[in-house]
Phi, psi and omega in degrees: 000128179308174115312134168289110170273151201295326197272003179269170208248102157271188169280173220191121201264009181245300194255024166034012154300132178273120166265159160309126191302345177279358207261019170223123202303166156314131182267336184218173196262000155269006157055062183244001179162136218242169188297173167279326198274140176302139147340234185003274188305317164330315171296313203270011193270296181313332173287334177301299181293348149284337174284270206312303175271039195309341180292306156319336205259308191286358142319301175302308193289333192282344194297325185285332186269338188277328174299314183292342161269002168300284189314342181254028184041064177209147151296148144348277151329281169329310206285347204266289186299304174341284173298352151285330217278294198270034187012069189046009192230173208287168194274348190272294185277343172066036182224160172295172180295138156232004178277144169227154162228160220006067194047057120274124184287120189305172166280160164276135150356103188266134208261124187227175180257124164319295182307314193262308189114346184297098201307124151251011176152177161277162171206161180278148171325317206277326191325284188315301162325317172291320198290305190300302217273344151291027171049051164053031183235121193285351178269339186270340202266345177284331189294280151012279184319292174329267190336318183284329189284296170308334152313314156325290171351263193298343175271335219244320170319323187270340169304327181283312184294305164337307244246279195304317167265034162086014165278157177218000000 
């Protein structure tokens, strides 16, 4: 069996258009062979049946969050008083989720120790990014700080100097 090249085409088993094999999602993550239905009908099938079934899709969605708290040995429950805990907001910045997908404010993030596996809070997307991408590490995040405090610093001395010889 060939490989799937970007220029070859199927049929679209909903809108009987011919498409681009990219224009279809992966049927599995070994990326061995892709669905009948087009991105684009797929996008607009999955949007119906969530209008049409809101019970099933929030049915769906808890089932999917209770799987994603799994992983991390934690309930629902649990992930609720965490976050009752924390007075809905994030444990770094002490502000609420504001990232959304699919014009929904996401949950916050449960923030775990790689090594260990050991749930340590909730956190916000920006929280959480900063934190991963600085490998979880307190000494590069404190350096970090130090810099910006000091970049302050220094912004705000020459704003002052500025201030004073009669500039605004």
């Amino acid at each position: 069996m060939s490989a799937v090249t970007e220029s070859e085409t199927r049929r679209c088993s909903e809108c009987r258009r011919e498409k681009p094999e990219t224009e279809f999602h992966w049927r599995d993550k070994a990326h061995t062979s892709r669905v009948s239905r087009c991105k684009e009908c797929a996008r607009r099938i999955g949007t119906e049946w969530r209008r049409d079934h809101p019970q099933d899709s929030e049915a769906k969605r808890h089932h999917k969050r209770a799987q994603n708290f799994r992983q991390y040995g934690i309930t629902i429950e649990v992930y609720e008083e965490m976050l009752g805990r924390q007075g809905g907001v994030c444990a770094v910045c002490e502000q609420p989720e504001t990232h959304t997908r699919n014009g929904k404010v996401r949950l916050l993030t449960v923030d775990h120790d790689h090594e260990t596996g050991r749930v340590r809070g909730l956190l916000c997307s920006k929280c959480n990014f900063a934190i991963g991408l600085c490998d979880d590490d307190p000494e590069l995040l404190e350096a970090a700080a130090a810099y910006l405090r000091t970049a302050v610093a220094e912004r705000r001395e020459l704003e002052a100097q500025i201030t004073d010889l009669g500039g605004d």
